[in-house]
BALUMKE-890739 format. One record per residue: residue in one letter; x, y, z of N, C-alpha, C, O, CB in turn. Coordinates in steps of 0.2 Angstrom, whole numbers, plus 5000, padded with zeros to 4 digits. Atoms other than C-alpha are relative to their C-alpha. Glycine has a CB too. Layout:
AXYZXYZXYZXYZXYZ/...
//
This chain:
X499849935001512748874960499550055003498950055002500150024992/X500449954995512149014971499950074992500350094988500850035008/X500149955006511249154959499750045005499350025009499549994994/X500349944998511249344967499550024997499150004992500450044999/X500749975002509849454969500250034991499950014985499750085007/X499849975007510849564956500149964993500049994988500650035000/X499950045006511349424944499149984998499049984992500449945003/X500850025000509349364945499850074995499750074989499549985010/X500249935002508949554940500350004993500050014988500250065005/X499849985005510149564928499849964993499849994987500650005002/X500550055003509449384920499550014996499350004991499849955004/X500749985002507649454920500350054995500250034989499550035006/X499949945004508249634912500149994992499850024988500650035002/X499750015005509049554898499649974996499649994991500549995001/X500650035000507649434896499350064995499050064990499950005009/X500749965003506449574895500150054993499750064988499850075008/X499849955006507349694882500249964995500449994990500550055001/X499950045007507749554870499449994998499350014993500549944999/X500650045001506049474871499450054999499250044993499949955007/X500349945000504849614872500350074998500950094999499749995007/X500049924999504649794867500150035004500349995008499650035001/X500149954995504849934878499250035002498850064998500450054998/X500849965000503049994886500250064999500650095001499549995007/X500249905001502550174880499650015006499249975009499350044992/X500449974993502150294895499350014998498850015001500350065002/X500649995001500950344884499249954997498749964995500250054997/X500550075002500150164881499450005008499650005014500749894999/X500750004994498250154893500449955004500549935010499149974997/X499850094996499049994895500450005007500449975012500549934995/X499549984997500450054903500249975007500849945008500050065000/X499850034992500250004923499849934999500449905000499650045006/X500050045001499549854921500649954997500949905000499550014998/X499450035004500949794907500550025005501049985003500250034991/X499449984998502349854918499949945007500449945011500250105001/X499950044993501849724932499849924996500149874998499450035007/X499850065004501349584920500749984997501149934999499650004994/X499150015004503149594909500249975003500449925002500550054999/X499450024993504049584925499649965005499749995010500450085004/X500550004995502949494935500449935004500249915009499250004996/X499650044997504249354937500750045004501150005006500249944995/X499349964995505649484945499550025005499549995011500550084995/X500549984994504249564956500149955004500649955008499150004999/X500350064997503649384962500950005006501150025012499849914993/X499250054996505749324966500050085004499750075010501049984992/X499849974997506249504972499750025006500050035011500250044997/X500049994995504949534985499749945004499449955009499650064999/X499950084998504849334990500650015002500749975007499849944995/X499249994997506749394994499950065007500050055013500650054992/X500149934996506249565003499649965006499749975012499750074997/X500650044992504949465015500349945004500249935010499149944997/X499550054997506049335018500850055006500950035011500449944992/X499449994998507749445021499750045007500050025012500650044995/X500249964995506649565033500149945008500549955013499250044997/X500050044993506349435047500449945002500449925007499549985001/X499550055000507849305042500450025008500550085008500550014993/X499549974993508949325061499650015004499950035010500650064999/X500349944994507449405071499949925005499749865002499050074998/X500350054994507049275086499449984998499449934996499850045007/X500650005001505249295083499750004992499150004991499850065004/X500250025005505249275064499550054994499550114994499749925002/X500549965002503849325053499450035005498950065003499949964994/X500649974994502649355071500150064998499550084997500149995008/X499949914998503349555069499650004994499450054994500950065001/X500549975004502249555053499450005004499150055003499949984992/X500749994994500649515067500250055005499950105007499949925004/X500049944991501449585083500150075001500050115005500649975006/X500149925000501949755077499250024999499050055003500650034994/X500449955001500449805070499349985009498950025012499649974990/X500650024995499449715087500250045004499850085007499949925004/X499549974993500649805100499750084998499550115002501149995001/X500149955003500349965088499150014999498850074997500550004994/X500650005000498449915089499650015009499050045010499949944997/X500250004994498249905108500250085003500050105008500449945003/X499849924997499050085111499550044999499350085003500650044997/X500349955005497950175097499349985005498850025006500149994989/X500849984999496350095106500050035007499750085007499449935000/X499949984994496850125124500050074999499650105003500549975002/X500249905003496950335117499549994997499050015001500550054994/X500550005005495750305105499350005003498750035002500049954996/X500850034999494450205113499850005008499249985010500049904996/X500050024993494650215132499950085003499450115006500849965002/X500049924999495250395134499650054997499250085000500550034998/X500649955006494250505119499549984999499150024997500150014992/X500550035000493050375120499650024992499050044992499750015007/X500349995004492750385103499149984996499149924995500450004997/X500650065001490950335096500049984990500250014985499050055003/X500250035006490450235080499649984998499249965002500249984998/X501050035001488950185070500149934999499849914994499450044991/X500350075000489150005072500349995007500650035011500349954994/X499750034995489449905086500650005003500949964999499949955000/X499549994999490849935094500050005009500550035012500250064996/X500049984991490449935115500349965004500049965009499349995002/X499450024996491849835122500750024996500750064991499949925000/X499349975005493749865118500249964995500449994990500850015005/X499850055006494049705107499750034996500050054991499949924999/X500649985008492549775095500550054997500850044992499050055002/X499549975001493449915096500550014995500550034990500149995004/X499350005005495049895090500049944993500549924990500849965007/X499950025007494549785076499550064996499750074990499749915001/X500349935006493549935067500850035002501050044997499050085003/X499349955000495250025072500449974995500649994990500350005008/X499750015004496149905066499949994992500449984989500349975002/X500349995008495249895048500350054998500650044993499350014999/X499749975002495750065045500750005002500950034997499750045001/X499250025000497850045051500149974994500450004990500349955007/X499850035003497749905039500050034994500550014990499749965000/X500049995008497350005022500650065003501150055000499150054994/X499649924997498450165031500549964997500749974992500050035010/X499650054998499750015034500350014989500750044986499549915004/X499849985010499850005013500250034998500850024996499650024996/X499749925003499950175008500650025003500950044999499650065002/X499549984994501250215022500649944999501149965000499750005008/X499550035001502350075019500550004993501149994992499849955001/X499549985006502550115000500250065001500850065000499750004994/X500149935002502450295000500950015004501350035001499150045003/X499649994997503650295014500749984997501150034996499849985005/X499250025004505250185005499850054994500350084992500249904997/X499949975008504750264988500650044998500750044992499450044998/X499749924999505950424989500749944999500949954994499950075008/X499750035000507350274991500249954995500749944994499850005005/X500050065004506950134980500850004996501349964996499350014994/X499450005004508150204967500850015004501249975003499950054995/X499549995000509450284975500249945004500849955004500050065001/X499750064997509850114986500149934995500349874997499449995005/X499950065003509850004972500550014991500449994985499349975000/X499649965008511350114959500349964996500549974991500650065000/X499950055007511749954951499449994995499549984989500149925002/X500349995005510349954943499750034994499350024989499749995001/X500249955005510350104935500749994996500749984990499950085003/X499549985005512250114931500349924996500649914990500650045006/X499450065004512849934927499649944997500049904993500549955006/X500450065004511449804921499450044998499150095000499749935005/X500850005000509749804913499749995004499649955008499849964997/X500650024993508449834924499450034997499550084993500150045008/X500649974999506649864923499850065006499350055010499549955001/X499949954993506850014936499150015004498950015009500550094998/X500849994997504850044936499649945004499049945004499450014992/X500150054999504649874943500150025010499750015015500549954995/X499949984991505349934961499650025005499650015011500550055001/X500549994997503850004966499549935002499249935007499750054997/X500450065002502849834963500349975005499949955010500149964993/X499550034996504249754973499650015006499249965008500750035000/X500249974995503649884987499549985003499449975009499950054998/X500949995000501849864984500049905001499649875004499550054988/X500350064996502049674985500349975009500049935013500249934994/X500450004991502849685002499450025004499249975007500350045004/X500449954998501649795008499349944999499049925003500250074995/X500750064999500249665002500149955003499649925006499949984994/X500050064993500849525012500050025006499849975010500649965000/X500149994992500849605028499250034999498850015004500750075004/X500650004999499149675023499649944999499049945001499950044997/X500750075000498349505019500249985007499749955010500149934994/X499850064993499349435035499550025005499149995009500950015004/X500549954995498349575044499250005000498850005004500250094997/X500850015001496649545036499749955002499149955003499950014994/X500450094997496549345040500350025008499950005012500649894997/X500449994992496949415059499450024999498850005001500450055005/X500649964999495749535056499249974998498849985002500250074995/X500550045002494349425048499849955005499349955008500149974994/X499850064994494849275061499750035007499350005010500949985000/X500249984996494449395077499650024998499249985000500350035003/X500749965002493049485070499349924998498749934999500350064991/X500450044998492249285068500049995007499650005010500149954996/X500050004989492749245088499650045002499250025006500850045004/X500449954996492049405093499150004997498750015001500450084999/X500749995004490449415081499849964997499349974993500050054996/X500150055006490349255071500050014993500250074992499449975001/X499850015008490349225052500150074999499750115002499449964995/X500049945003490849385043499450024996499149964996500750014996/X500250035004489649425031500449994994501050004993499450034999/X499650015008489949375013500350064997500750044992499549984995/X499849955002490449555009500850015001501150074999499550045003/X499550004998491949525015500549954995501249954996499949995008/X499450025009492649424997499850064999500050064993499749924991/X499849945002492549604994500750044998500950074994499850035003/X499549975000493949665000500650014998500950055001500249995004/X499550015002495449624990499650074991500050104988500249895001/X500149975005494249724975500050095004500250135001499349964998/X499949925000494049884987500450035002500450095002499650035004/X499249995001496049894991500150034993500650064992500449935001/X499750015006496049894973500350104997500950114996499449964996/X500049944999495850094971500650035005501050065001499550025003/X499349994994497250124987500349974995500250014990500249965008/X499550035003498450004978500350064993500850074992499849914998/X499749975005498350104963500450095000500850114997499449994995/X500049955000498250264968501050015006501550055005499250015002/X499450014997499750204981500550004993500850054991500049945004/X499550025005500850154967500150054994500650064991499849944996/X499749915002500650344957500350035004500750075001499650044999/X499749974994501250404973500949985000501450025000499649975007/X499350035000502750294973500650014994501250014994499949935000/X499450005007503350294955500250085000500850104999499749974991/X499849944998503250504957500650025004501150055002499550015004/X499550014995504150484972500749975001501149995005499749985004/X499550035000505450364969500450064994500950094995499949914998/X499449945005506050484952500150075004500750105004499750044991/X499849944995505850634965500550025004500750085006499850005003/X499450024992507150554979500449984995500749934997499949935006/X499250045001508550524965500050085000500550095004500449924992/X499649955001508750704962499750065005499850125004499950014991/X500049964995508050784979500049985006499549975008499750034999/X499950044993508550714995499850015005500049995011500649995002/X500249964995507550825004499249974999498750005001500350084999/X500750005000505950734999500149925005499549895003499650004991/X500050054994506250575012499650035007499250015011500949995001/X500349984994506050685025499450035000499050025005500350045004/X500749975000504550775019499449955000498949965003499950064994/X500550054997503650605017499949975005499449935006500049954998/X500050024992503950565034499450045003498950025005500850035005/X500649944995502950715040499249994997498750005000500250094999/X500550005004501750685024499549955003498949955004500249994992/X500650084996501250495030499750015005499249995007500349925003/X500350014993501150535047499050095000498550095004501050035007/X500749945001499750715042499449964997498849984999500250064993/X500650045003498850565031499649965005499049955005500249964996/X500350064996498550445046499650065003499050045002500449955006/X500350004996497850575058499550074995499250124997500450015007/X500649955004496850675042499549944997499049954994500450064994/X500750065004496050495036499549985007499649995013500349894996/X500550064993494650405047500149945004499849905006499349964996/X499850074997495850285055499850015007499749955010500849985000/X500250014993495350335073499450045002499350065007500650035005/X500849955000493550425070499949974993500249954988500050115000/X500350025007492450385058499550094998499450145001499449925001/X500249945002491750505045499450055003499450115002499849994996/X500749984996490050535054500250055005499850095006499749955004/X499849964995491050615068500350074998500550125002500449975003/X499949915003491450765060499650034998499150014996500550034995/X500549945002490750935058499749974994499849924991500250074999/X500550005006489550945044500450024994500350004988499450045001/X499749955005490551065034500749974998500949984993500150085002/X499450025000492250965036500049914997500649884997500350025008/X500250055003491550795029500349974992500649934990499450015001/X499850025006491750835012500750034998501050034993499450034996/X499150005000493550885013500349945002500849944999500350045005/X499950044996493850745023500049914994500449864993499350025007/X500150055006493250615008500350044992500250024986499049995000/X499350015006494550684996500649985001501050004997500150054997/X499750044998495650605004500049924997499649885000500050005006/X500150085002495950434994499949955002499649915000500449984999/X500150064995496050345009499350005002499049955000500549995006/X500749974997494350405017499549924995499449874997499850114998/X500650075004493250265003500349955002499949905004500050004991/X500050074999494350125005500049995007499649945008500749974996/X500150014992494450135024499249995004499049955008500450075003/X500850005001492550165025499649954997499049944999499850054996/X500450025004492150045012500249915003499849865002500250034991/X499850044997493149915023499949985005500149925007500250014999/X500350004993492349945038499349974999499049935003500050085004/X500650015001490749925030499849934997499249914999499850064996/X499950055002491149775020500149945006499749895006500550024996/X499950074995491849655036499550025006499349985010501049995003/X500349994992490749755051499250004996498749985000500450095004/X500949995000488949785042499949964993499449974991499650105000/X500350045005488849685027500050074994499750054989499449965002/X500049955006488949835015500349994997500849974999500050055000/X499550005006489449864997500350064999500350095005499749984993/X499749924998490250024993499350034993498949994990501350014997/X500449975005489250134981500550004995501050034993499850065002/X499550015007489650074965500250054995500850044992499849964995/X500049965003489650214955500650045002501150054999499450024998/X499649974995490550314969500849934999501349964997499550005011/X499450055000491950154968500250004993500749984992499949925002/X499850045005492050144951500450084997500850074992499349944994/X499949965001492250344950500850035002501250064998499450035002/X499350014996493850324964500449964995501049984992499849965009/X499550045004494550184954500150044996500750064997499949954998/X499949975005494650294936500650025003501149995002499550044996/X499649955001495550424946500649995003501050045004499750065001/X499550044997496650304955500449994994501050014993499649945004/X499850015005496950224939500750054996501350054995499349994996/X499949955003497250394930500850025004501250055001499450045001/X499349954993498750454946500449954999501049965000499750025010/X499550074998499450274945500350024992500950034991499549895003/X499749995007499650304924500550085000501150074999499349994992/X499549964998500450474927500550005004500950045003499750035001/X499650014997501550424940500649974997501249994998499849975003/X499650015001502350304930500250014993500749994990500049955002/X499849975006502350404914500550055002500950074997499550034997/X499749954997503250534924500849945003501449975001499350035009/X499550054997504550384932500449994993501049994993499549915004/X499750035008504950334912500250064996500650054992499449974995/X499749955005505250494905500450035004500750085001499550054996/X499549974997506350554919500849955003501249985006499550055006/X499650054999507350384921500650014998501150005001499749944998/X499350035003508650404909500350065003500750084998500349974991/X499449944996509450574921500249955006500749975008499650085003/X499750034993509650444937500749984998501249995003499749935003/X499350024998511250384932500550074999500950085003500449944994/X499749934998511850554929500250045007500650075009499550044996/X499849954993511650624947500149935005500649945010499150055004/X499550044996511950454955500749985001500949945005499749955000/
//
């Protein structure tokens, strides 16, 4: 017997509210518990979404490599050929190059792939509001675990060329999955915000269009911080992204840690935006079936 996505969802839902509580928005625990609970619907739905995306293409799962390579060869060719941009590490051929380039795409890549469906989540999936149990706070996760597989896919290129070209990474580079960690969360307040946003204003799709695209060319993906004025620096590092893009460049290209105290200060307020998000997602949930 063939089991639908929706039937699978409906399985888990029902699952979850007999078996468990409901999480409080206002429980600390809150983000954490909302991805353990459900953490077997996550897994199946976005193990479905990574699969259905490149099921029929010719070239399979390559377009999670070759878009971001083809979209890497453009940005250095402007970036690194034309503007000739400089940086404080080695970087004096074009491959060097476009691997510090693409370090920052990769965290951008993250944020921009959730941020961007989020406004959508719900309103594309109104069976789950109107006709079964659902964990609806879960759809972002979903998001957030596409979005992680194309970033890891991205980081074993990215680690893999960067040994070719420069030999062993240093060790600093089992970092990385800890200095994402900040992005991911901070992504995922953004999304659950945004997903209750997009059922009852349809006009916020397009304004994240313009919002992702102001973020790429306001973070350090095609300059690094050093390169800006003096006065424009510390604007520049309130940008969420600005630490983890920095801290990831520093980590696989120079062997640096991030400053802990500075990381552990980013994470709280990451934490903090991601528990507001989805306290915000829970207390405004039960109006979606109303306007859908």
């Amino acid at each position: 017997m063939v089991v639908t996505g929706e039937a699978a969802a409906e399985d888990q839902g029902r699952m979850d509210r007999d078996d468990t509580p409901p999480i409080s928005p206002a429980d600390p625990r809150a983000v954490p518990l909302s991805l353990w609970r459900h953490r077997e619907i996550v897994w199946q739905l976005a193990r479905r979404e990574v699969v259905g995306r490149y099921r029929g293409s010719m070239l399979g799962t390559f377009w999670a490599v070759g878009v971001p390579l083809i979209m890497l060869a453009i940005y250095t060719l402007v970036f690194g050929v034309v503007f000739q941009v400089r940086w404080p590490m080695p970087v004096e051929d074009g491959p060097s190059f476009a691997l510090v380039l693409f370090a920052g795409l990769v965290v951008y890549a993250l944020f921009s792939e959730c941020v961007t469906r989020a406004p959508t989540l719900v309103l594309t999936h109104p069976t789950y509001v109107k006709k079964i149990v659902f964990p609806l706070e879960v759809l972002p996760w979903v998001a957030m675990g596409t979005a992680l597989f194309h970033a890891a896919v991205s980081l074993v290129v990215l680690v893999l060329a960067r040994t070719v070209l420069h030999g062993i990474p240093p060790w600093t580079v089992v970092l990385l999955p800890l200095i994402l960690t900040p992005c991911i969360l901070f992504t995922m307040g953004l999304s659950w915000l945004l997903a209750s946003l997009g059922v009852f204003f349809r006009d916020v799709v397009q304004t994240v269009g313009l919002f992702t695209m102001a973020v790429l060319f306001l973070s350090p993906v095609f300059y690094p911080v050093s390169a800006l004025p003096e006065g424009v620096r510390k604007w520049v590092w309130l940008n969420p992204l600005t630490a983890s893009i920095e801290d990831v460049r520093g980590a696989l290209f120079l062997g640096e840690t991030p400053a802990w105290h500075l990381f552990i200060l980013a994470l709280a307020i990451a934490y903090g935006v991601a528990w507001a998000g989805l306290a915000w997602f829970q207390k405004t949930r039960g109006s979606f079936a109303d306007v859908l």
